[in-house]
N, C-alpha and C positions, 0 to 999 in steps of 0.2 A: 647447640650452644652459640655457631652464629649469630644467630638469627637474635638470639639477647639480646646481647653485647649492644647490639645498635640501640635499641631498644633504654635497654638501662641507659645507655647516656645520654639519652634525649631525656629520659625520667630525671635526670643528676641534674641536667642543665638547667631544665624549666624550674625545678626545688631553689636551682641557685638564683635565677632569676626571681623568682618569688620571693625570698628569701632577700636578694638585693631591693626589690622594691617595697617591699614591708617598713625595710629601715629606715629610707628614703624620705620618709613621711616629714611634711614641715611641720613645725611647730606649731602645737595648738596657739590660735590668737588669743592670749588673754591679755588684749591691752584694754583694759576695762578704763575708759577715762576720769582721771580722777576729778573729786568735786571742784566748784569753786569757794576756796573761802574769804570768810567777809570780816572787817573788821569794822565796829561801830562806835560810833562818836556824839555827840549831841555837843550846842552852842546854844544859847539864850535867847529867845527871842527881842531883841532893843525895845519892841512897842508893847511887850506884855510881860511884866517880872516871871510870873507865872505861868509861863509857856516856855518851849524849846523849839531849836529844828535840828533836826537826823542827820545824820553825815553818814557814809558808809563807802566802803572802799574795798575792791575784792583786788587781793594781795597775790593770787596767783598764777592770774591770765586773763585775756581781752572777753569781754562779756556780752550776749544782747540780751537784757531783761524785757521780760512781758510787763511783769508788775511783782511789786513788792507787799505783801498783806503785812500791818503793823498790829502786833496784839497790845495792848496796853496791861501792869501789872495785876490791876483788879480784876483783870480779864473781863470787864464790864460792855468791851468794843473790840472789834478789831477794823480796822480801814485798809481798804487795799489802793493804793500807789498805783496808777496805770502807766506803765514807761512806756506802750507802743512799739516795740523791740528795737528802743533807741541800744545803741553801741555803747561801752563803756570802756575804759581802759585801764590796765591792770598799774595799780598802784594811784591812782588820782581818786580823792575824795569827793563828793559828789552830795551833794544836797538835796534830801527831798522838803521840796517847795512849802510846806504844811506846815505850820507850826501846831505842835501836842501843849495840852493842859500835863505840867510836871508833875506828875505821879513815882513816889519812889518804890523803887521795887525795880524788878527785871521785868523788864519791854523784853517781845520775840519780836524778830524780823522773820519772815518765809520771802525768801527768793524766789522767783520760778523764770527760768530763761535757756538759752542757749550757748553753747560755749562758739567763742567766735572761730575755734581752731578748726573744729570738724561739725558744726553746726546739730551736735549731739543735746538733746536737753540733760534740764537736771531741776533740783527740787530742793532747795539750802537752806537750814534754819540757822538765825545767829543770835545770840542774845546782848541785850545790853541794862548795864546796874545802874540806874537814875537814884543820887538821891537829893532832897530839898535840899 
C-alpha cells in the first residue's frame, strides 16, 4: 500500500495541473475588424446643368482606398475611380474628380481599400438616391 500512496499523488498532482492549464486558455481572438462605412453626397457640376460630382466620406476611421467602382442607376456602366492607396481621413468629405451624367435612381459605390489601423482590407458597398 506504500508503494501507491506515492504513486496516487503524483496521478492527483499531474490531473491538477492539467486541470489548471486547460482553464488557463486565453481567449479566443475574435476581434473581426469592423467595416468601414461611407457616407455619400453629390453637388452639381457649375459647367454642366446636367452632370454632378461625388463626395464621400467614411465616418468611422482613417482609410487607404485602391479604388472606388461607381455603378450608375441604369446600370448601363460602372467606372472605377483609381485612388492609388492614397490615405483618407475619418470624417472629411472628399471628391471624386469626375463629374457623372445625373441619372435618378440609386448610384452604388464599391470601395475596396485598407484600414489604415492594422492595414486589414475590406470590400464596402454604399449607395446613394440621385434625383433630377
Amino acid at each position: 500500500m506504500k508503494n501507491l500512496r506515492p504513486l496516487a499523488t503524483i496521478g492527483i498532482l499531474l490531473l491538477a495541473v492539467l486541470v489548471i492549464a486547460t482553464s488557463c486558455k486565453k481567449k479566443s481572438d475574435d476581434t473581426t475588424p469592423t467595416n468601414p462605412s461611407f457616407t455619400m453626397s453629390s453637388t452639381p457640376d457649375p459647367n454642366d446643368v446636367d452632370a454632378v460630382y461625388f463626395m464621400f466620406k467614411c465616418t468611422n476611421m482613417d482609410i487607404k482606398l485602391t479604388k472606388v467602382v461607381i455603378s450608375d442607376p441604369l446600370t448601363l456602366f460602372s467606372d472605377t475611380y483609381d485612388c492609388q492607396g492614397a490615405s483618407y481621413l475619418q470624417n472629411i468629405a472628399y471628391m471624386i474628380n469626375y463629374s457623372y451624367t445625373k441619372e435618378t435612381g440609386n448610384w452604388n459605390f464599391q470601395f475596396t481599400g485598407n484600414r489604415s489601423s492594422d492595414g486589414s482590407g475590406f470590400v464596402v458597398t454604399a449607395p446613394l438616391y440621385i434625383s433630377k
